[in-house]
Backbone atoms as SQL, in Angstrom:
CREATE TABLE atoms (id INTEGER PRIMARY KEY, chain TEXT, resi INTEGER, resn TEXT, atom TEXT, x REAL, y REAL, z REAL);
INSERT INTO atoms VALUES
  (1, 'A', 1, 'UNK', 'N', -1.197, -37.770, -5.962),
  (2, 'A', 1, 'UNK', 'CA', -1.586, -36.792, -4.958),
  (3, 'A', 1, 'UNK', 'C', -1.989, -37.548, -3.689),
  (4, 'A', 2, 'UNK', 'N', -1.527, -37.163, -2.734),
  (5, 'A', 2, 'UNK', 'CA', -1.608, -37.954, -1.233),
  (6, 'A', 2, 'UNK', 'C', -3.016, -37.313, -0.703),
  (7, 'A', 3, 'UNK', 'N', -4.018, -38.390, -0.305),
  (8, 'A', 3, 'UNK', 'CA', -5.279, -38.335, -0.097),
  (9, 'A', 3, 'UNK', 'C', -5.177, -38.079, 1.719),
  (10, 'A', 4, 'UNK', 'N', -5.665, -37.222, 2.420),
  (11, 'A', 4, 'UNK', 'CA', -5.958, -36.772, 3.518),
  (12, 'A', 4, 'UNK', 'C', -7.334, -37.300, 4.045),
  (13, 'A', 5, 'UNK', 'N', -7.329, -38.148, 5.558),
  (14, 'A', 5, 'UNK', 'CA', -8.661, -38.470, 5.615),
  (15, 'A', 5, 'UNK', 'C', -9.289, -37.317, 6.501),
  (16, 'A', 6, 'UNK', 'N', -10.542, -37.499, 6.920),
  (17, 'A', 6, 'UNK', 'CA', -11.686, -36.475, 7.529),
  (18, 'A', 6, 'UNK', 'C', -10.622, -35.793, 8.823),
  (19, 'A', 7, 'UNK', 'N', -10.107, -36.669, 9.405),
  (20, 'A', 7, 'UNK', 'CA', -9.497, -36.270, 11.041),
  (21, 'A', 7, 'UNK', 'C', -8.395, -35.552, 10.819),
  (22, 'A', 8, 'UNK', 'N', -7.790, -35.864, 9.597),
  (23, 'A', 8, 'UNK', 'CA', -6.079, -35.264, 9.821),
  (24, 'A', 8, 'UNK', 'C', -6.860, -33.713, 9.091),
  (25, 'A', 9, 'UNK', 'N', -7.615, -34.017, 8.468),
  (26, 'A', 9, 'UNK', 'CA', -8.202, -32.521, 7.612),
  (27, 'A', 9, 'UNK', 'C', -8.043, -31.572, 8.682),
  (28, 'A', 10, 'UNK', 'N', -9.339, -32.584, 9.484),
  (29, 'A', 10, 'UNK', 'CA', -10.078, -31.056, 10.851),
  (30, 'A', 10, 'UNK', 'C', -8.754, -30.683, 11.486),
  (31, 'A', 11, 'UNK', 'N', -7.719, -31.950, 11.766),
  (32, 'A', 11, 'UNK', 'CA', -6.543, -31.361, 12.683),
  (33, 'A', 11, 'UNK', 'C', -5.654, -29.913, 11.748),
  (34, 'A', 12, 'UNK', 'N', -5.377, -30.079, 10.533),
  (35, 'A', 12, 'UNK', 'CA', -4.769, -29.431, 10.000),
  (36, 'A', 12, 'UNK', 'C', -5.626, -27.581, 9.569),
  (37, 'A', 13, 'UNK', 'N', -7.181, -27.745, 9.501),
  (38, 'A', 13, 'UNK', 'CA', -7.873, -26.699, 9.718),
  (39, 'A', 13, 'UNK', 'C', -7.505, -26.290, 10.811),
  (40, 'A', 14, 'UNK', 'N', -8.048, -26.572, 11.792),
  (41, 'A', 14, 'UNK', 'CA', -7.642, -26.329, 13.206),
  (42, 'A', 14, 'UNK', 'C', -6.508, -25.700, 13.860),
  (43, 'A', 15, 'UNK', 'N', -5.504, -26.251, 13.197),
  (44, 'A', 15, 'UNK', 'CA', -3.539, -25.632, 13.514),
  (45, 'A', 15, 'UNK', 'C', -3.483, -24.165, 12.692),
  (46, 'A', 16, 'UNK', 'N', -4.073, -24.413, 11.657),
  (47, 'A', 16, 'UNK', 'CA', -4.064, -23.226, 10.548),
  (48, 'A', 16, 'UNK', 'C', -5.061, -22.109, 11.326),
  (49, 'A', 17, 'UNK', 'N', -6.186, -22.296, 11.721),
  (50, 'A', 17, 'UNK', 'CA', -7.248, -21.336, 12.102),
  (51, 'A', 17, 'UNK', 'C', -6.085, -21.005, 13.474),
  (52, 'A', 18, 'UNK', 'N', -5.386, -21.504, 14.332),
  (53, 'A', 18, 'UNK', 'CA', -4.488, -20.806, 15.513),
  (54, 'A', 18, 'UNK', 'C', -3.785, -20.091, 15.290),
  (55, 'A', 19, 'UNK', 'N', -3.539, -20.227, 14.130),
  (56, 'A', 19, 'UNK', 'CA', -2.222, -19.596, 13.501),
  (57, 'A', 19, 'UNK', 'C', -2.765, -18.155, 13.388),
  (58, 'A', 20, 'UNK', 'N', -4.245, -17.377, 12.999),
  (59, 'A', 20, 'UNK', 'CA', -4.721, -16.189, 12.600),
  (60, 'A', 20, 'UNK', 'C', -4.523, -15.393, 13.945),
  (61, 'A', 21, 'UNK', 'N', -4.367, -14.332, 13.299),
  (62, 'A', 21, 'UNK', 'CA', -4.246, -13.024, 14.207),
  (63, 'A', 21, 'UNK', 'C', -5.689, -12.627, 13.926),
  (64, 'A', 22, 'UNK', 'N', -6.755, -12.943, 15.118),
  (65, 'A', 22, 'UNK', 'CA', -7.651, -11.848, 14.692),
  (66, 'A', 22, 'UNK', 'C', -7.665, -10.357, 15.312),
  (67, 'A', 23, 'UNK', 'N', -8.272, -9.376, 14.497),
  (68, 'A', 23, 'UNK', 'CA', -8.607, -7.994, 15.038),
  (69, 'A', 23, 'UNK', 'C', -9.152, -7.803, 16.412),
  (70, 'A', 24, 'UNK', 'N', -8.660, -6.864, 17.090),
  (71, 'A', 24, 'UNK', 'CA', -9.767, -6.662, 18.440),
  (72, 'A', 24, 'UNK', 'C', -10.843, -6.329, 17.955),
  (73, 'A', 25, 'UNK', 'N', -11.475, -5.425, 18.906),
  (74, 'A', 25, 'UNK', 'CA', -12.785, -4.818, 18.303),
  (75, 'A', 25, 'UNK', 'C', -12.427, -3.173, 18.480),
  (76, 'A', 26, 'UNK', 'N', -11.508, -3.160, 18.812),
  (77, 'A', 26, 'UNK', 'CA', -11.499, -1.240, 18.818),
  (78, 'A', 26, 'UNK', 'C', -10.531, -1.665, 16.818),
  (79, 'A', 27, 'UNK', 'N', -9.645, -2.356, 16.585),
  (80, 'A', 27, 'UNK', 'CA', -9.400, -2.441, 15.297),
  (81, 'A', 27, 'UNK', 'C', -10.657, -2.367, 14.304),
  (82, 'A', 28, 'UNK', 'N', -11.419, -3.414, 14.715),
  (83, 'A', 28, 'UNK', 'CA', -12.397, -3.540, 13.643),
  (84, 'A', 28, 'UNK', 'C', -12.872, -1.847, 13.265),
  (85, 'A', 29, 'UNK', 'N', -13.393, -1.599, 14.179),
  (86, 'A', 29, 'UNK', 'CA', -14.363, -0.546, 14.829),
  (87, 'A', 29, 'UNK', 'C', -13.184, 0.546, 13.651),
  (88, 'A', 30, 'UNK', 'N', -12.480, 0.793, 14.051),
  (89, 'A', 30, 'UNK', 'CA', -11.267, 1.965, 13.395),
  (90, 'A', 30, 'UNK', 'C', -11.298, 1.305, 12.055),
  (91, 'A', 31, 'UNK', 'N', -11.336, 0.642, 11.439),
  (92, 'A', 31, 'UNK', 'CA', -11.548, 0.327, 9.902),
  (93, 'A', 31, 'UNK', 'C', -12.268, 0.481, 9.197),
  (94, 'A', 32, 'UNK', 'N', -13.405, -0.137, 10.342),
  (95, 'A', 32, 'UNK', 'CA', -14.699, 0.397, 9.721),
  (96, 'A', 32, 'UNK', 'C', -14.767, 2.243, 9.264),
  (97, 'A', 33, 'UNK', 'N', -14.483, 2.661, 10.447),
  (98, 'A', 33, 'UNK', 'CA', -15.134, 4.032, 10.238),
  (99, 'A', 33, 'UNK', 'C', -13.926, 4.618, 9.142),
  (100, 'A', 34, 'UNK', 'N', -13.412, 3.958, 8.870),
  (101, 'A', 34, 'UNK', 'CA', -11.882, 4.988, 7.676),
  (102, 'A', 34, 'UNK', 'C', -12.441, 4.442, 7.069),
  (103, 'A', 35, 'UNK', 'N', -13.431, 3.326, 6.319),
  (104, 'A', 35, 'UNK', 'CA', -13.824, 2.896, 5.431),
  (105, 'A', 35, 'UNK', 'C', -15.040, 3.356, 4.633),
  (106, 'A', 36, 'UNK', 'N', -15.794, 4.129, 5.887),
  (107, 'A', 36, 'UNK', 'CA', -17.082, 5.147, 5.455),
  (108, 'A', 36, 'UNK', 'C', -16.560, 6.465, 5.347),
  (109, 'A', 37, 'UNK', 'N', -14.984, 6.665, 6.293),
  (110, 'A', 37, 'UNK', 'CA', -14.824, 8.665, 5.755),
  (111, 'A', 37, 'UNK', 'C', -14.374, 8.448, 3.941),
  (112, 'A', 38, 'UNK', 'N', -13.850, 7.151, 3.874),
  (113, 'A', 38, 'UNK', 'CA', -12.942, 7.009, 2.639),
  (114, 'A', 38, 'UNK', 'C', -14.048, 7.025, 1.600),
  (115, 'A', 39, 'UNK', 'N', -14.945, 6.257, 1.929),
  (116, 'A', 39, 'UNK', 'CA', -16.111, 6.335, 1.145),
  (117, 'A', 39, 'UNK', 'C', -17.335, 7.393, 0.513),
  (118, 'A', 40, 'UNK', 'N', -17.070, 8.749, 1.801),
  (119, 'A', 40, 'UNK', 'CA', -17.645, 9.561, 1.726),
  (120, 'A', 40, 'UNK', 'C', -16.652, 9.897, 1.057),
  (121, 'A', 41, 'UNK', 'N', -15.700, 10.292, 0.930),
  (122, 'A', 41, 'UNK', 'CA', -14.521, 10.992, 0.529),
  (123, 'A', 41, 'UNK', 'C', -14.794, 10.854, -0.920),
  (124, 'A', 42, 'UNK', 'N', -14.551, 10.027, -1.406),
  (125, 'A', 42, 'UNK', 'CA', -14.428, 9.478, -3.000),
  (126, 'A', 42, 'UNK', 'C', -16.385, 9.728, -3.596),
  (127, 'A', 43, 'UNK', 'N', -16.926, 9.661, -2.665),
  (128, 'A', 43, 'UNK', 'CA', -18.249, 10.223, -3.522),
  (129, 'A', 43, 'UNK', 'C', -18.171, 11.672, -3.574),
  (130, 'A', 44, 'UNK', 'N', -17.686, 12.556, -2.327),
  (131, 'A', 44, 'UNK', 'CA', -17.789, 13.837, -2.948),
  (132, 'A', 44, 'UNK', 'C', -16.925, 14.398, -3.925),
  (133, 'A', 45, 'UNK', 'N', -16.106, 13.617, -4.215),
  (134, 'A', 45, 'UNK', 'CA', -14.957, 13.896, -5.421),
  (135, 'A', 45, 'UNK', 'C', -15.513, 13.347, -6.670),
  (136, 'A', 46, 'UNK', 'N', -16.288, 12.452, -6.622),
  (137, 'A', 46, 'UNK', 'CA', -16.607, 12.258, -7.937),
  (138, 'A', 46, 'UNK', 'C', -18.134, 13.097, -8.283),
  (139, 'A', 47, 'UNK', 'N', -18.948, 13.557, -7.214),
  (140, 'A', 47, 'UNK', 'CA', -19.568, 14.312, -7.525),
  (141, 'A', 47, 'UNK', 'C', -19.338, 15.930, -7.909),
  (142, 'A', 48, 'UNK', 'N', -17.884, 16.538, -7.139),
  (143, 'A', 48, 'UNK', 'CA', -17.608, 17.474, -8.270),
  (144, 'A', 48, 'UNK', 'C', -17.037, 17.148, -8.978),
  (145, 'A', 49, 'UNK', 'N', -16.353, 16.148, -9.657),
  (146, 'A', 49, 'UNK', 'CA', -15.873, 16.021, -11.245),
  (147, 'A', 49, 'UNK', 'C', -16.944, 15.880, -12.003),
  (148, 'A', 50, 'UNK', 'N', -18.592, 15.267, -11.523),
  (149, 'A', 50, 'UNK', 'CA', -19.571, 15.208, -12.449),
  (150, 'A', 50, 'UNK', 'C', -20.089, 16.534, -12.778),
  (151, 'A', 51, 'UNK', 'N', -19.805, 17.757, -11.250),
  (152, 'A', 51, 'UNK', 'CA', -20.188, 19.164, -11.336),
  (153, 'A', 51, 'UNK', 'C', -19.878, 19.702, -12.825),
  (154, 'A', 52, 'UNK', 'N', -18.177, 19.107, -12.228),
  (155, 'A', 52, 'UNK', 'CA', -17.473, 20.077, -13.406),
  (156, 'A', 52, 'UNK', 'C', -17.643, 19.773, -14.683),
  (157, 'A', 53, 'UNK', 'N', -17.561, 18.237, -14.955),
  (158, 'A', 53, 'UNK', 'CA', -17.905, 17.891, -16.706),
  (159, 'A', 53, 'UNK', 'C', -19.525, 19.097, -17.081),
  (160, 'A', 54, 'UNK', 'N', -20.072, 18.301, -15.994),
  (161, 'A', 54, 'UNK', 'CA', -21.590, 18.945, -16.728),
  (162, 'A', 54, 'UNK', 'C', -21.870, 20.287, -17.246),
  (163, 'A', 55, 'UNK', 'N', -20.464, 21.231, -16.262),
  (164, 'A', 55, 'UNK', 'CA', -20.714, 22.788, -16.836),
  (165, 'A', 55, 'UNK', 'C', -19.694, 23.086, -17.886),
  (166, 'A', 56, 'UNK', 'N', -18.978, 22.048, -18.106),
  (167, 'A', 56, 'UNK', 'CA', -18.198, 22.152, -18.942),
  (168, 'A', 56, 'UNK', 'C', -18.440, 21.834, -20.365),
  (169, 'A', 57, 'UNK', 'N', -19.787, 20.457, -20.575),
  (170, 'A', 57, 'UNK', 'CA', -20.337, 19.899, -21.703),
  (171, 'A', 57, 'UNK', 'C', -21.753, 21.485, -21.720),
  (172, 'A', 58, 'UNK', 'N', -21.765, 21.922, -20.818),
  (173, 'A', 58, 'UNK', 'CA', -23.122, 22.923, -21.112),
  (174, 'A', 58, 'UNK', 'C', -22.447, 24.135, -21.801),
  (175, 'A', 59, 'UNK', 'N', -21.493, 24.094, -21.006),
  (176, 'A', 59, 'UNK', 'CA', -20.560, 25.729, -21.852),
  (177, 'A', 59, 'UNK', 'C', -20.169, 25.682, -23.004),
  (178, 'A', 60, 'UNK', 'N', -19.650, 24.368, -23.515),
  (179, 'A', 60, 'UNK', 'CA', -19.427, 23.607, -24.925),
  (180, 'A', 60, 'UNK', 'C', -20.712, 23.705, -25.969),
  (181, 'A', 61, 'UNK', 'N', -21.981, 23.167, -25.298),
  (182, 'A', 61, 'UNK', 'CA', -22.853, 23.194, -25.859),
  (183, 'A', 61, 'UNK', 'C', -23.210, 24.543, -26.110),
  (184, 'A', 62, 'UNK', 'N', -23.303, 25.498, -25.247),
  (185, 'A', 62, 'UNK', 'CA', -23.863, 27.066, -24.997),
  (186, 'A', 62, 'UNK', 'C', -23.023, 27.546, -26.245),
  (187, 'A', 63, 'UNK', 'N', -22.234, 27.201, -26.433),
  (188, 'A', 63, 'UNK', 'CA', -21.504, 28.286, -27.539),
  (189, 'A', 63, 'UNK', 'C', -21.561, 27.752, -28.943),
  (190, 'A', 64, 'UNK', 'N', -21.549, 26.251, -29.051),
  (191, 'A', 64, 'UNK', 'CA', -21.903, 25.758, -30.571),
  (192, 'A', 64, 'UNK', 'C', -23.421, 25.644, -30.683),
  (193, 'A', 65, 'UNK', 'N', -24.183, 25.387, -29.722),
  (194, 'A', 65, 'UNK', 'CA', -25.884, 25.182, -30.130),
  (195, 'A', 65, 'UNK', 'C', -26.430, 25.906, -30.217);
């Protein structure tokens, strides 16, 4: 395995880090917020599937207990 010293490292970090596309900030910003509707999204869905089990294990229960 071919050993790399300290300088050619940083040079080769360095070429690689130019290479990234970063996000603007109106991107960031727009990810973010689809990331909290998405988030809200999926909690209120799993809070009515917990609705529904629960009246569903009570109605189960209501008729055998």
């Amino acid at each position: 395995m071919a050993t790399t010293n300290p300088i050619q490292f940083i040079q080769q970090v360095r070429a690689e880090v130019a290479k990234v596309v970063w996000p603007t900030r109106r991107e960031v910003f727009l990810t973010t917020v689809m990331v909290f509707i998405m988030a809200a999204l999926t909690a209120v869905f799993f809070a009515l599937v917990d609705i529904l089990i629960r009246y569903g294990l009570q109605g189960i229960l209501g008729v055998f207990g």
